[in-house]
N, C-alpha and C positions, 0 to 999 in steps of 0.2 A: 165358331166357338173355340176352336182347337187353336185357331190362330190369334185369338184375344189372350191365352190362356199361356200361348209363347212368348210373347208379347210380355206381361205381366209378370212370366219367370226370368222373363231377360232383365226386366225393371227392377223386380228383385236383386237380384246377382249384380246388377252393373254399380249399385250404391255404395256396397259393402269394395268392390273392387276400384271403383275409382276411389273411396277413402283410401285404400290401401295405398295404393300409385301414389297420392298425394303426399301423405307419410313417406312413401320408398323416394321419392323426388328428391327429398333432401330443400324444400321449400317450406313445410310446414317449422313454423317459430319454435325454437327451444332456448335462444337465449334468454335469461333475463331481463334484458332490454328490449327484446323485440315485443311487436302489437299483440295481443294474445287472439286468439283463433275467436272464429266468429262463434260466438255462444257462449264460450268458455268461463265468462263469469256466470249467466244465467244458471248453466247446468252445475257448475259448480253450488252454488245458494244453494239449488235445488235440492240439489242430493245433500248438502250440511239441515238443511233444515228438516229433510224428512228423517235422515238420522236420528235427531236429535230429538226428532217428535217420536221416535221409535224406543232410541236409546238412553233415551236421558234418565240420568238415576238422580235423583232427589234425594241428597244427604237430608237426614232429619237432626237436624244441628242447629241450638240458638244462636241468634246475632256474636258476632266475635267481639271479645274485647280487645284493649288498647296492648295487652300483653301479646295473644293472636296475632294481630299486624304486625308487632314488633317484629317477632317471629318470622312470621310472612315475607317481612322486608330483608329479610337478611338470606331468606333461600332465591328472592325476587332477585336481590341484587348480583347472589351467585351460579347462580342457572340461566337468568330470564331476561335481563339488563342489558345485556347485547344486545339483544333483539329488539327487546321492548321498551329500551329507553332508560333514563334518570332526570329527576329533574334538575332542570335551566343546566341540560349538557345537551348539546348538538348529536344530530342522530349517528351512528354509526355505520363505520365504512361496511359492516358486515350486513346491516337491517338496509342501508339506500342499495347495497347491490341486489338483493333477493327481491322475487315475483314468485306469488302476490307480496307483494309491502306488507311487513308484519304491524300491526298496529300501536303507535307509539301514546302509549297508557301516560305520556307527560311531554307537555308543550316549554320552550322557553317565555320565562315571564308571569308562567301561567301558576295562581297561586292556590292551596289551598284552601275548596271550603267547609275548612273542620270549625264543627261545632259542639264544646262540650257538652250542647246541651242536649243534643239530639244521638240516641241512638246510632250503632257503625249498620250499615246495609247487613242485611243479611245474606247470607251466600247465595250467589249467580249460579244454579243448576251449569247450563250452559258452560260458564268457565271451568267448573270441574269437573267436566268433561273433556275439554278440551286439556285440559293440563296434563289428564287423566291418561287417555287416547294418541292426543296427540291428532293432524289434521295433512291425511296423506297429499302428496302435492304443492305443499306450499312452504317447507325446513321447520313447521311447528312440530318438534317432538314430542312422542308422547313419555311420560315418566313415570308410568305404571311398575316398569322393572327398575327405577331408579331412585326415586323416593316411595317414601310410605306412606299408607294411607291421610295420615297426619299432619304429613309433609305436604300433601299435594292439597290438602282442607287449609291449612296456612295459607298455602300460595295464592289459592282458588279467593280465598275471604281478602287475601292483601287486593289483586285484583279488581274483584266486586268493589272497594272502596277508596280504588286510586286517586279520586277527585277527593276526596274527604277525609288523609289520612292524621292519623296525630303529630302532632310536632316530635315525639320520640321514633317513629317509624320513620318520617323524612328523613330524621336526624342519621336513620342505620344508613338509609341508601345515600346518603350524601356522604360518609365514612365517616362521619362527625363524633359518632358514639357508637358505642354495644351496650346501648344505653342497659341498667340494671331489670328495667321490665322486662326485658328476654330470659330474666332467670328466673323469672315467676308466671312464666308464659304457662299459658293452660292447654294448649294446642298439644303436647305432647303426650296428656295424660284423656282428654277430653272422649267420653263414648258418643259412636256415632253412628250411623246404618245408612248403608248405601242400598237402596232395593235391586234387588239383584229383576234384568229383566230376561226371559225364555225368550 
């Protein structure tokens, strides 16, 4: 029994010490480029979705209007653009060098499909979250200390409705206008409640 029980404490211990060596080796990936470690996107989901399934705070806020996006697109285009793109512009040297690939929120060619007739999305919990927080490991900042609540409910609603935005919000991110709906934007005055979780 004594010698299974050795046995078992060496199995212990050797796990945690060959991780170590493996790391001290100077073998494990940290470039950008290189293969990412075995598991390393699994574990990663993992742990984003149980987050999220723990932390996620659900603004209680109605669908945004066309003033919202406007709004949206204009802190999109000065925070978020690098990273996440503009439309029918080729990705950025800063978003193709970074691991994980930040998600490009717009394709070349690719057009919108807004429809006046239908309703904007209502805000992606999830996204603001993440705008919120920010997503350790991957250069997604969080902007909690940087924008305002406000600020990051614009962003989060631009976002949520990237495929379907209006032709005066393309219009901010393309630098084409400041169009006049960003001064009747409601995003700045709007009440909203984040549930605070323990």
């Amino acid at each position: 029994m004594r010698k299974y029980l050795i046995v078992f404490i060496a199995g212990v211990l050797l796990v945690p010490a060959a991780i170590y060596l493996y790391f001290r080796s100077g073998y494990a990936p940290v470039a950008t480029s290189a293969s990412p470690l075995p598991f390393e996107r699994f574990f990663a989901k993992l742990a984003m979705r149980a987050t999220l399934s723990r932390e996620e705070a659900k603004p209680q806020v109605p669908p945004p209007t066309e003033a919202d996006l406007v709004s949206g697109a204009r802190l999109y285009r000065e925070d978020c653009a690098v990273c996440h793109g503009l439309p029918n512009q080729p990705q950025s040297a800063i978003a193709a060098g970074m691991y994980p690939h930040p998600p490009q929120f717009f394709r070349t060619g690719e057009t919108s499909s807004f429809d006046p007739g239908h309703p904007f999305r209502p805000l992606d919990p999830k996204a603001f979250w993440k705008v919120k927080n920010g997503v350790r490991l991957t250069g997604m900042p969080g902007f909690k200390d940087s924008l305002t609540e406000q600020q990051i409910l614009a962003v989060s609603e631009f976002v949520s409705n990237a495929r379907a935005l209006p032709p005066s919000a393309v219009s901010v991110l393309e630098g084409k206008s400041e169009n006049p709906v960003h001064a009747e934007s409601s995003s700045g005055s709007r009440s909203f409640q984040v549930p605070n979780h323990k």
